[in-house]
C-alpha positions as CSV (number, residue, x, y, z in Angstrom):
1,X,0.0,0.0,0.0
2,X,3.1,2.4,0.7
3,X,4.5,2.0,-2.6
4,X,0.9,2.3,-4.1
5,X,0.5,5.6,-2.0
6,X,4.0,7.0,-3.3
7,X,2.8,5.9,-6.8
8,X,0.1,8.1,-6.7
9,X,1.6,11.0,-4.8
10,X,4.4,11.3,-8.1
11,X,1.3,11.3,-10.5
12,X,-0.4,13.9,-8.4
13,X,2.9,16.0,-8.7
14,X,3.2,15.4,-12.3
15,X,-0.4,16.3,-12.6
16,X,-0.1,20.0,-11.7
17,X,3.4,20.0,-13.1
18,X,1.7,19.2,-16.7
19,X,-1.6,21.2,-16.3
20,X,0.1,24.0,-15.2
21,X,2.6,23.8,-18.1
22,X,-0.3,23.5,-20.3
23,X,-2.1,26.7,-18.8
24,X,1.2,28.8,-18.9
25,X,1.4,27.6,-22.6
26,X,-1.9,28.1,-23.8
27,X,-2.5,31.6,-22.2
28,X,1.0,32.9,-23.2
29,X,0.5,31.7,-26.9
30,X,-3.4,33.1,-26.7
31,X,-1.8,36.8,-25.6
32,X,0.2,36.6,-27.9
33,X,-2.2,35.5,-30.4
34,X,-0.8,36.0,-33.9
35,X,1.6,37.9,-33.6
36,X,3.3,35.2,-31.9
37,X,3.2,33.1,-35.3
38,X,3.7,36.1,-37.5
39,X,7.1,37.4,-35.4
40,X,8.0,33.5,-35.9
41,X,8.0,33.6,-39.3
42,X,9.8,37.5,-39.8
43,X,12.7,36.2,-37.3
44,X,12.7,33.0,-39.4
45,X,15.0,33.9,-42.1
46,X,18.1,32.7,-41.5
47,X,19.2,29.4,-39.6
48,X,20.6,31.5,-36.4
49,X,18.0,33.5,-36.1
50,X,15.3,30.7,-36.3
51,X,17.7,28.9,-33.8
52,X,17.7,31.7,-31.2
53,X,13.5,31.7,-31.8
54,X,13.0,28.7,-31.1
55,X,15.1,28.9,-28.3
56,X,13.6,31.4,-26.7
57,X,10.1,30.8,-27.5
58,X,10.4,27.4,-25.9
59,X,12.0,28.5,-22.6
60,X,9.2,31.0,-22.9
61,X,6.1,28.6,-23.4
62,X,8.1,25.6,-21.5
63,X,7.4,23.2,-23.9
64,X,9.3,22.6,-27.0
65,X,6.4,19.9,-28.2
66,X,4.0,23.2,-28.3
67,X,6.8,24.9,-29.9
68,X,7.3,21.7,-32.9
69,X,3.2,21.4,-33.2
70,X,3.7,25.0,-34.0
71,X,6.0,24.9,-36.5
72,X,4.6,21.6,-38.1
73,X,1.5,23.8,-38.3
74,X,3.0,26.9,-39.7
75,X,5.0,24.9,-42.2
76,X,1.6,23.3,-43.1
77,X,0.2,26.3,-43.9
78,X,3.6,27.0,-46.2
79,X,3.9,30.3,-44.0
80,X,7.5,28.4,-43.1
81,X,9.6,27.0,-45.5
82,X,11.0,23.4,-44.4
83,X,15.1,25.1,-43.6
84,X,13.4,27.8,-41.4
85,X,11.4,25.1,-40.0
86,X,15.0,23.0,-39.3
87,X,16.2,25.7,-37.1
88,X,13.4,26.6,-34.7
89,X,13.1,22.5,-33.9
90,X,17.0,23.0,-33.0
91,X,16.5,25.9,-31.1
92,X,13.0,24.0,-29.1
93,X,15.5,21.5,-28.1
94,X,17.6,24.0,-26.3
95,X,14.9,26.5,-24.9
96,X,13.1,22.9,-23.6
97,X,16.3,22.5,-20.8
98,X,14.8,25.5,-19.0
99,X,12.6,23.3,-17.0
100,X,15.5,21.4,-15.9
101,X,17.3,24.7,-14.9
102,X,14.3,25.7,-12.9
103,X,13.7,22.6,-11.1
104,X,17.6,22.1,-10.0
105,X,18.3,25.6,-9.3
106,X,15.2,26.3,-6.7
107,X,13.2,22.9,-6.5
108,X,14.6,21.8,-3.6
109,X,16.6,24.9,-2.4
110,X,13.3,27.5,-2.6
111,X,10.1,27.0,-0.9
112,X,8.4,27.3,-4.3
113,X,4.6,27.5,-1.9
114,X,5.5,30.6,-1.5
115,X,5.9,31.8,-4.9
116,X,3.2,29.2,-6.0
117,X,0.2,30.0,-4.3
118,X,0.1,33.9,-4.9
119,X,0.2,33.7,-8.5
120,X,-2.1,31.2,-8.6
121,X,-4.6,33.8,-6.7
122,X,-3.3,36.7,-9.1
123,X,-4.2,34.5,-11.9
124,X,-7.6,34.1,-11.0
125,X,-8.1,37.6,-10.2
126,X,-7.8,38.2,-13.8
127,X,-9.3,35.7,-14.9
128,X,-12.6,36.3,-12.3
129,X,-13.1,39.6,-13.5
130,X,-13.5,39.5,-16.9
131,X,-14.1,43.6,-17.6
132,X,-10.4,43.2,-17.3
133,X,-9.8,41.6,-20.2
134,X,-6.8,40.0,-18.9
135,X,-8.2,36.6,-18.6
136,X,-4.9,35.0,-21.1
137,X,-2.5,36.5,-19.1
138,X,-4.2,35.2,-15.8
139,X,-4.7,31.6,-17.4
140,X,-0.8,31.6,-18.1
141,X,-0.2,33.1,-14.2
142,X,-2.1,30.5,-13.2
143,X,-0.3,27.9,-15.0
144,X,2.8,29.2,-13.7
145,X,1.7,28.6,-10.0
146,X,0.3,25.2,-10.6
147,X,3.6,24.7,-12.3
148,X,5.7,25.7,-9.0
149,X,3.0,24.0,-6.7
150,X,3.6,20.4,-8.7
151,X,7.7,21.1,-8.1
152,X,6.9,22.2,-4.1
153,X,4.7,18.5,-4.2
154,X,7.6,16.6,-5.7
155,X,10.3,18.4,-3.7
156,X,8.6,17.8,-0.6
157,X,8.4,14.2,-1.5
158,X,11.6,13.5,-2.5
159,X,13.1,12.2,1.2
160,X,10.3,9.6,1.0
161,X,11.5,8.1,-2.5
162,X,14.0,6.2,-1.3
163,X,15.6,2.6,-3.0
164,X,13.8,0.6,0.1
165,X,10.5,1.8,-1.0
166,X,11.1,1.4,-4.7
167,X,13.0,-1.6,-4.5
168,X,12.1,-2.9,-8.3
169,X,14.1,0.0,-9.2
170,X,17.1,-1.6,-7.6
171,X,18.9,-1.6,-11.3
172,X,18.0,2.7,-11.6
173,X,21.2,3.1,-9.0
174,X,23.8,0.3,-10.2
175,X,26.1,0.8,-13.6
176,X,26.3,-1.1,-16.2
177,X,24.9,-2.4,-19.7
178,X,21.4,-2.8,-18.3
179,X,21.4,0.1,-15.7
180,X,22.0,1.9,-19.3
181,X,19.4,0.1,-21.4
182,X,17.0,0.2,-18.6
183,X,17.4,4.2,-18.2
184,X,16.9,4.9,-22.0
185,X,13.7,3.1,-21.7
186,X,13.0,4.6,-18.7
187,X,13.2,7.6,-20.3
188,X,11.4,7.5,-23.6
189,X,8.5,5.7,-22.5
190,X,8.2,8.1,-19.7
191,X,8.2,10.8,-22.3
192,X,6.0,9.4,-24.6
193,X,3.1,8.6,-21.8
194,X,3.6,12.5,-20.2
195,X,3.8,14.0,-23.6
196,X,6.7,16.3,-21.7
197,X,10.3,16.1,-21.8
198,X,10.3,18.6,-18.9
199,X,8.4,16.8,-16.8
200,X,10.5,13.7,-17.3
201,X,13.3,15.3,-16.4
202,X,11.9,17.0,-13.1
203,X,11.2,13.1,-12.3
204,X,14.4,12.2,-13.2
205,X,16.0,15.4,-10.9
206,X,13.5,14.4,-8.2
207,X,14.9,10.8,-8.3
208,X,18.4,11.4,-8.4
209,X,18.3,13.8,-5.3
210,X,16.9,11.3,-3.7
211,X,18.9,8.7,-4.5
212,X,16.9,6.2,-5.9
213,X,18.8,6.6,-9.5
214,X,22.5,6.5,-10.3
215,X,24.4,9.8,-12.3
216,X,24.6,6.6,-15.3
217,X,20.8,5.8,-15.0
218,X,20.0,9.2,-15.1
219,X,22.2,10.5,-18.2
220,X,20.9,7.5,-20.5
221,X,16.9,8.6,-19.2
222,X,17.6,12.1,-21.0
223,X,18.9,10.4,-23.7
224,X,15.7,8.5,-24.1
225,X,13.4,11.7,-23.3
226,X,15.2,13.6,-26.1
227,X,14.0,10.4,-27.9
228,X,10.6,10.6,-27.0
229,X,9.8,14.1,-27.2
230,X,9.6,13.3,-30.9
231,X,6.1,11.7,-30.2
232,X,4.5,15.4,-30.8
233,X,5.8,15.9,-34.0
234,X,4.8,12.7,-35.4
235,X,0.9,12.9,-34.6
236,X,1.2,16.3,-35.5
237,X,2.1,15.3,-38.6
238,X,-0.3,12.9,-39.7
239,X,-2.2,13.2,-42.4
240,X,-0.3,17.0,-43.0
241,X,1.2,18.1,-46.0
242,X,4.3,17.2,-47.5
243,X,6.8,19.5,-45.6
244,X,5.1,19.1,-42.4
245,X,5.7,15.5,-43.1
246,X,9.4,16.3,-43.7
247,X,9.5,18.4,-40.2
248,X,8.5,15.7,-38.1
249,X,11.3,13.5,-40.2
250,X,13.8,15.8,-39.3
251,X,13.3,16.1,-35.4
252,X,13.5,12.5,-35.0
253,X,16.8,11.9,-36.8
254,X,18.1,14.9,-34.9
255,X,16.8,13.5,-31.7
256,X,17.3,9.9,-32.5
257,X,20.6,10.3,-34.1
258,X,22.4,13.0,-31.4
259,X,21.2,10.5,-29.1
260,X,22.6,7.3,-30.2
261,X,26.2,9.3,-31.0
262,X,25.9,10.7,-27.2
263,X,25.1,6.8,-26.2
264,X,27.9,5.6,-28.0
265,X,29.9,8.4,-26.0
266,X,28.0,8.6,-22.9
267,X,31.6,8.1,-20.2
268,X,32.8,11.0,-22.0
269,X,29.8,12.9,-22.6
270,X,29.2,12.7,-18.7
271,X,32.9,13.3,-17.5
272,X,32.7,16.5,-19.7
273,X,29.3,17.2,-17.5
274,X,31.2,16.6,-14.1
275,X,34.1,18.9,-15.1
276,X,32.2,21.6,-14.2
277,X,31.7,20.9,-11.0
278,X,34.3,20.6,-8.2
279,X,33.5,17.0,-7.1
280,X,32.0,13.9,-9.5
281,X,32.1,11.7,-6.5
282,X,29.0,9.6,-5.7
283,X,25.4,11.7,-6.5
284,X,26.8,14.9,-5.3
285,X,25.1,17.7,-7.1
286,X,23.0,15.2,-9.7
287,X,20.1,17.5,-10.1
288,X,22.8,20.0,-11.4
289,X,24.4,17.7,-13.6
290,X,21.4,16.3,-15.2
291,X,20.1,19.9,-15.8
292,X,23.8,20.3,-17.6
293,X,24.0,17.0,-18.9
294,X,20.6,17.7,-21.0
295,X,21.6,21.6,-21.9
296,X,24.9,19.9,-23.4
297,X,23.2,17.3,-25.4
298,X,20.9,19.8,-26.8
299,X,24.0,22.3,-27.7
300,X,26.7,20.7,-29.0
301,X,23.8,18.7,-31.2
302,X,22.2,21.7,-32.6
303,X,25.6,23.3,-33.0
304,X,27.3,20.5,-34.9
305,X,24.5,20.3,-37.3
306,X,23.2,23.4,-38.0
307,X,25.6,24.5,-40.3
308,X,24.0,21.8,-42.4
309,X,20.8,22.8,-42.4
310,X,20.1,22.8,-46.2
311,X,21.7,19.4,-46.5
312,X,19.7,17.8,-43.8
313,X,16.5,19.7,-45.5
314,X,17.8,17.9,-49.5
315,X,18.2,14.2,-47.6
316,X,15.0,14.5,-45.9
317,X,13.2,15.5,-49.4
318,X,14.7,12.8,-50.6
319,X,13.8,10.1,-47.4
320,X,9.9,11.9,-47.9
321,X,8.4,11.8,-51.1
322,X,4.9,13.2,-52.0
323,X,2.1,10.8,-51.9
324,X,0.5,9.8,-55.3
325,X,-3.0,11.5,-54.4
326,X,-0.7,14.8,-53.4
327,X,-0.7,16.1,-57.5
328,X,-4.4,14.7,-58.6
329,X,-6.3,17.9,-58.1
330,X,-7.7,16.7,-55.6
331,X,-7.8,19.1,-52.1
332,X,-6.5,17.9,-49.5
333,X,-7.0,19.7,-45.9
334,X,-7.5,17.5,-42.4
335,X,-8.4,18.9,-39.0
336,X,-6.0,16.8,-37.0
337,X,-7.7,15.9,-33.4
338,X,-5.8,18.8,-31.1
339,X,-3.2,17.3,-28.2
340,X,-2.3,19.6,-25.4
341,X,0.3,21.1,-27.6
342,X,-1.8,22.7,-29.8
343,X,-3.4,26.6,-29.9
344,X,-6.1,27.2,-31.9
345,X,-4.4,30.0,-33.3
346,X,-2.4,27.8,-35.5
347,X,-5.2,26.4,-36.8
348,X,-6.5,30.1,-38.0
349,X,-3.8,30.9,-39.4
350,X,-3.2,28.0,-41.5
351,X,-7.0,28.4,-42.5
352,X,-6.4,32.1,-43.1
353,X,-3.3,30.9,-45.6
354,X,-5.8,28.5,-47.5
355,X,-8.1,31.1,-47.8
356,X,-5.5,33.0,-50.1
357,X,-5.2,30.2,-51.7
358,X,-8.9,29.8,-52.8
359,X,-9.0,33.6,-53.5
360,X,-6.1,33.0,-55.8
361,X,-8.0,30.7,-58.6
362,X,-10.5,33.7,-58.2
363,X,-7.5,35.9,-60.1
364,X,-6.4,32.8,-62.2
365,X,-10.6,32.7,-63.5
366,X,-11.1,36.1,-64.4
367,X,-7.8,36.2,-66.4
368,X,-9.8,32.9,-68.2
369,X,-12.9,35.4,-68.9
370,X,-10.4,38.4,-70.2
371,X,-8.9,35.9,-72.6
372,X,-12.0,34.4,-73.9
373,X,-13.4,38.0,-75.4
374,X,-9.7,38.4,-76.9
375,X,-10.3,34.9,-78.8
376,X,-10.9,35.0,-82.7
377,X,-14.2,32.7,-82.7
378,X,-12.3,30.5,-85.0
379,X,-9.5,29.2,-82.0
380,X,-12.2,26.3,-80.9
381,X,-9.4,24.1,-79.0
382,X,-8.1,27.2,-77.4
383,X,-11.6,28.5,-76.0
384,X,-11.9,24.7,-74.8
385,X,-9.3,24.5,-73.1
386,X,-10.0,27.4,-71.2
387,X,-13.3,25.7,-70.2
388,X,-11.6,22.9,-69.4
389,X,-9.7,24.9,-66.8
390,X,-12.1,27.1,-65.3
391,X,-14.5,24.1,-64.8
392,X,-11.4,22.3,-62.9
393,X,-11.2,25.5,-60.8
394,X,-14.9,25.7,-60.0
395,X,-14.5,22.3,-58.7
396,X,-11.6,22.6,-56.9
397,X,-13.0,25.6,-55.2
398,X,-16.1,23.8,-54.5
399,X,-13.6,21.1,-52.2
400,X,-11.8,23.9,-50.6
401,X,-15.2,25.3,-49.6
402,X,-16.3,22.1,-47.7
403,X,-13.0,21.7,-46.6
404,X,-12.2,24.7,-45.2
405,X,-16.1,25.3,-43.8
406,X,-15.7,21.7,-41.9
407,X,-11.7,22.6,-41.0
408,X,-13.1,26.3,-39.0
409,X,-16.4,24.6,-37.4
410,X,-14.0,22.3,-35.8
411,X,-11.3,25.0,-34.6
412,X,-14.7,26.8,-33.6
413,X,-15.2,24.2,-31.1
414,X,-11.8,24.2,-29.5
415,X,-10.9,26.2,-26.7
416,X,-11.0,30.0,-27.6
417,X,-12.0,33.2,-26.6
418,X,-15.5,35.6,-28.2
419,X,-13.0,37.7,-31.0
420,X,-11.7,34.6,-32.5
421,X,-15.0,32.7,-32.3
422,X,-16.5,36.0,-34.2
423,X,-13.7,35.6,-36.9
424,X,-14.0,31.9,-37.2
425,X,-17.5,33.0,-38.1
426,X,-16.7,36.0,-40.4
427,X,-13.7,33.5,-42.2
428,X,-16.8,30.7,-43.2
429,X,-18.7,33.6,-44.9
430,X,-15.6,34.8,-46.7
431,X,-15.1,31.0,-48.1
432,X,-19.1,30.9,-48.7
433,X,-18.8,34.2,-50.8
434,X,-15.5,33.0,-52.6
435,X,-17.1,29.8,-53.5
436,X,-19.8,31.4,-55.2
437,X,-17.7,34.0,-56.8
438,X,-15.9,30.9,-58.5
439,X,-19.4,29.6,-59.8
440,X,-20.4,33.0,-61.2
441,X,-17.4,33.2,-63.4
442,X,-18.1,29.7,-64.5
443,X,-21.0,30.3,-66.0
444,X,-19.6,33.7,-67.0
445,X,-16.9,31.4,-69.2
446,X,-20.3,29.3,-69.9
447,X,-22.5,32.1,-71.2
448,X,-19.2,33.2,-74.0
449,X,-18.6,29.9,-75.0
450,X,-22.6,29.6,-76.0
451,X,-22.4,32.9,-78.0
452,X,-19.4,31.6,-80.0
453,X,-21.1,28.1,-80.4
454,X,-24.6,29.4,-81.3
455,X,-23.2,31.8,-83.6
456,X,-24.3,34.8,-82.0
457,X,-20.8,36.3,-80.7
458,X,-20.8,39.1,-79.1
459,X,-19.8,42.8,-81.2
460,X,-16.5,44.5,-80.4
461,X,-18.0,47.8,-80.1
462,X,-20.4,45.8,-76.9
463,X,-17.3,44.2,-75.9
464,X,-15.3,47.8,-76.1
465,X,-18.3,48.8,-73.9
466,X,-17.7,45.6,-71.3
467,X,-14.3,46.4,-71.0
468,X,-14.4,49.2,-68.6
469,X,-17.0,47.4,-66.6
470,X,-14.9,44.4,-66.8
471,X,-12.0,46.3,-65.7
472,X,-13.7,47.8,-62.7
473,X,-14.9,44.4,-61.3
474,X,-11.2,42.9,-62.1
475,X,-9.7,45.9,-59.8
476,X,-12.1,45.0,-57.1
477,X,-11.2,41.2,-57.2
478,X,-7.6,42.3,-56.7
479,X,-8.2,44.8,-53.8
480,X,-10.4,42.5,-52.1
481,X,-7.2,39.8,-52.4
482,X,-4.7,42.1,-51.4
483,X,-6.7,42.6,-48.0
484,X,-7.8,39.1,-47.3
485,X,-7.1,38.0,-43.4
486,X,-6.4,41.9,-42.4
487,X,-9.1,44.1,-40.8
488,X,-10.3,47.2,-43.5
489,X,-10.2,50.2,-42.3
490,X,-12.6,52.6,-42.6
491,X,-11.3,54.2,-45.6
492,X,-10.8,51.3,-47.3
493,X,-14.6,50.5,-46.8
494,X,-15.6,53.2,-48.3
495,X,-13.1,52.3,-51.4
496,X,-15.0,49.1,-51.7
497,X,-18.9,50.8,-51.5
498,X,-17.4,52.9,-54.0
499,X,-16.6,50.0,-56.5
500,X,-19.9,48.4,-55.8
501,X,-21.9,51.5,-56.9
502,X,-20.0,51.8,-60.2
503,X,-20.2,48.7,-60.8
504,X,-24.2,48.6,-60.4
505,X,-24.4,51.6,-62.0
506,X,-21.9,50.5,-64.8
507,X,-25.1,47.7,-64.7
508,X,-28.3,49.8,-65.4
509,X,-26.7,51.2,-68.0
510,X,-25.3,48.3,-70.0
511,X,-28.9,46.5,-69.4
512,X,-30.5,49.4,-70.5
513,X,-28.5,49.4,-74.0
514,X,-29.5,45.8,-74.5
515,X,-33.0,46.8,-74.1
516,X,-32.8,49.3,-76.9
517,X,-31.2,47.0,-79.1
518,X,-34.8,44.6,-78.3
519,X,-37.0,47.2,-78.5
520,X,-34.9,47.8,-82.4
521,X,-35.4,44.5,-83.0
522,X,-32.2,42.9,-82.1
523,X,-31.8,38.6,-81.8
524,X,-33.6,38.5,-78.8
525,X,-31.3,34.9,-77.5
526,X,-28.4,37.3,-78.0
527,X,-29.4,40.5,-75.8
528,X,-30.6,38.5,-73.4
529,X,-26.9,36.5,-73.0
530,X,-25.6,39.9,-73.0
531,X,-27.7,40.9,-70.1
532,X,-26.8,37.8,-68.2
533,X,-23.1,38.2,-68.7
534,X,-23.7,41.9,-67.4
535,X,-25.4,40.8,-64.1
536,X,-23.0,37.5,-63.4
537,X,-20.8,40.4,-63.3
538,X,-22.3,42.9,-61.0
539,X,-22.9,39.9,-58.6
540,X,-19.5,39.3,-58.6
541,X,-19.3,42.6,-57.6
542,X,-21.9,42.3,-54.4
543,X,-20.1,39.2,-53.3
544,X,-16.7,41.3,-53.2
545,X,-18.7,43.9,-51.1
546,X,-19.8,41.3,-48.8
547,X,-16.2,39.8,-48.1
548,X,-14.9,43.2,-47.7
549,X,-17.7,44.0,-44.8
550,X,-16.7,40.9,-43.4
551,X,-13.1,41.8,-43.1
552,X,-13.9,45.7,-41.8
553,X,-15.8,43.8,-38.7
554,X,-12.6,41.6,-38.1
555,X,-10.7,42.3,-35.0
């Protein structure tokens, strides 16, 4: 019952260790919103500055797994290309030996209660009263004292976890071949069941003060955590695109591989660790040395192989090749089930970067439409192919539009706060509007191809009076593309009500020439194509007016 008791009294300690990990996370990543992923990706551009972000923003967040999902998701999105990507997972393996830092330095040296239990009361205060708007900042306060109070819980326990009441651990504190086996297992499995390096190694620091592990036992276990902390990346990664794919390939050779060369060394690798401390006798100072022991690993392996980092990106495109169904025109977008890595903001902004993308075939159509009034009526494969393709387009845009819809009703439904709720809401009517746009010019391309083919084609002096009206629609489509996923000011509002009324105006008056040409006596099939041409394009035009009062209420 005593060893059962203990059992659960290290869970209980991990527990508040995680959750508050996972609160400090979640509300410093929700403050931060998106301009945490948009600093990530200016900072990004060379492999020493995406080192040094990923460093930081690790030690920051205190978990390099949120920091990898991150990346994996940002990559995803293609806001990250797969080299930039290479040097924040380097630098998430430093920033992650914080933890270890923390726990060594004050765990057992601090009474961390004291510390712990007033910014767990600060954090509610801000999070109680919500006129404050604080309630992020108080979530991560509050994650920062449940973080202390888990370490205060262990610490406290620590002259309790001795070798008598853990006997089955005998092998943690001998040396030896399966001392060394049995703490690299010890270590990834840990890992991979606490989704947490960090906490592993405050188990690990916890143990070794305590004596129930040797320095050996304990050097091998973060070893195997570095090993296991690649669990994250790998469901992360599942069912992503290609370079996300090629992310989570890279973190687990680097893991796996700087592990297995620091195996092969370990004697070494560890006398190195205990020359920086006086004695290296017995445990003396192990939660120290494990705490430098893992900040060692983590440096000289990012160090020796970041130099490399566009080789190491040119094998792993060569190790991960695209899937057949990648290139088929068919889209591809899945809502991976969140872990408690994940912020909902990376999943808006990888939306938010498919939602360029759909408004992009928008552009790609309408230069389709341009082209097919230039055509001499005799070019019959060229105007099909140009069929061909818009119809492709409609239907591609038709996927992204379920896709997407489905992909934000599911991010809806995560854990996020009223403004991005109301933009999750505002970004499925943009992809509504878009979709539609896509079918209007469709039929647009439709409606020409049936004047040429019924011999009724259209005269250049109506097509020199199109032109302008064409022109005015084609500027809008562009201005409402340039602004997509930005809020419109004011100003810019009233640009956009501006283009809509020329463009109905532009209307009335093309209609109302058609209707002369009936009342004249004119092929009646052919005015009346003319007029539907004319109002596919004005309600292009009131579907552009719609996204862009969408984007002025975004906040």
């Amino acid at each position: 019952m005593a060893i059962i008791g203990n059992i659960f009294q290290i869970i209980g300690s991990l527990s508040f260790i995680l959750y508050g990990m996972k609160l400090m996370s979640d509300g410093i990543q929700k403050s931060a919103g998106d301009r945490l992923h948009k600093t990530i990706n200016f900072i990004t551009k060379n492999r020493f500055l995406a080192l040094l972000t990923g460093l930081v923003v690790t030690a920051i967040i205190q978990s390099s797994g949120a920091t990898t999902v991150m990346t994996i998701s940002l990559v995803n999105a293609e806001l990250l290309t797969l080299p930039q990507a290479i040097g924040l997972i380097f630098g998430a393996n430093i920033g992650t030996t914080a933890t270890a830092w923390l726990v060594s330095l004050v765990g057992f040296d601090f009474d961390l209660s004291m510390a712990a239990i007033p910014a767990f009361g600060i954090g509610y205060f801000f999070t109680f009263f919500k006129s404050l708007k604080k309630e992020n900042m108080g979530e991560a306060i509050m994650g920062f004292g449940l973080l202390f109070l888990g370490l205060k819980m262990l610490s406290d326990f620590a002259p309790n976890l001795t070798a008598e009441n853990f006997s089955f651990l005998s092998v943690a504190a001998d040396e030896g071949l399966a001392t060394i086996f049995a703490g690299l297992v010890f270590g990834f499995v840990v890992t991979v069941l606490l989704h947490s390096s960090s906490a592993t190694t405050a188990v690990l620091i916890t143990m070794g003060v305590s004596g129930v592990i040797s320095w050996e036992f304990a050097a091998t276990s973060v070893l195997g955590s570095n090993i296991g902390s690649t669990i994250d990346a790998v469901l992360a990664a599942i069912n992503s695109k290609l370079n996300a794919r090629r992310v989570a390939v890279v973190h687990v050779l680097f893991n796996v591989v700087g592990s297995v060369i620091a195996l092969l060394f370990l004697h070494p690798f560890m006398n190195l660790t205990d020359s920086f401390f006086v004695s290296s006798l017995g445990n003396e100072h192990i939660g120290m040395r494990i705490a430098t022991f893992h900040s060692l690993f983590n440096l000289i392996n990012a160090t020796v192989w970041l130099p490399f980092v566009n080789q190491i990106a040119h094998v792993v495109e060569w190790l991960v090749k695209p899937k057949q169904d990648e290139s088929d025109g068919v889209y591809h977008l899945q809502f991976n089930s969140p872990s408690l890595k994940d912020n909902p903001t990376g999943y808006i902004m990888h939306a938010e970067a498919e939602i360029i993308k759909m408004s992009t075939l928008i552009l790609d159509m309408f230069q389709y439409i341009t082209l097919l009034f230039e055509l001499d009526k005799k070019q019959h494969d060229k105007k099909n192919e140009i069929i061909q393709n818009l119809e492709f387009k409609e239907n591609y845009a038709d996927q992204m539009q379920e896709k997407l819809s489905d992909f934000l009703i599911q991010t809806s439904r995560l854990s996020i706060s009223e403004k991005l709720d109301k933009n999750i809401r505002l970004m499925i009517g943009i992809v509504d509007d878009i979709e539609s746009i896509t079918d209007l010019i469709f039929e647009l391309g439709l409606f020409i191809n049936r004047s040429i083919e019924n011999k009724m084609p259209i005269s250049e002096s109506d097509i020199d009076k199109l032109m302008p009206y064409i022109g005015i629609v084609n500027q809008f489509i562009h201005f409402v593309h340039d602004n997509l996923n930005k809020p419109l000011s004011q100003e810019q509002l009233v640009l956009a009500n501006e283009m809509e009324e020329t463009i109905d105006a532009m209307r009335l008056k093309l209609k109302k020439v058609a209707r002369v040409r009936l009342e004249k006596g004119a092929n009646v099939k052919a005015e009346l194509l003319y007029i539907d041409m004319v109002r596919k394009l004005e309600q292009v035009g009131d579907f552009l007016f719609s996204i862009s009062n969408a984007l002025a209420a975004t906040e």
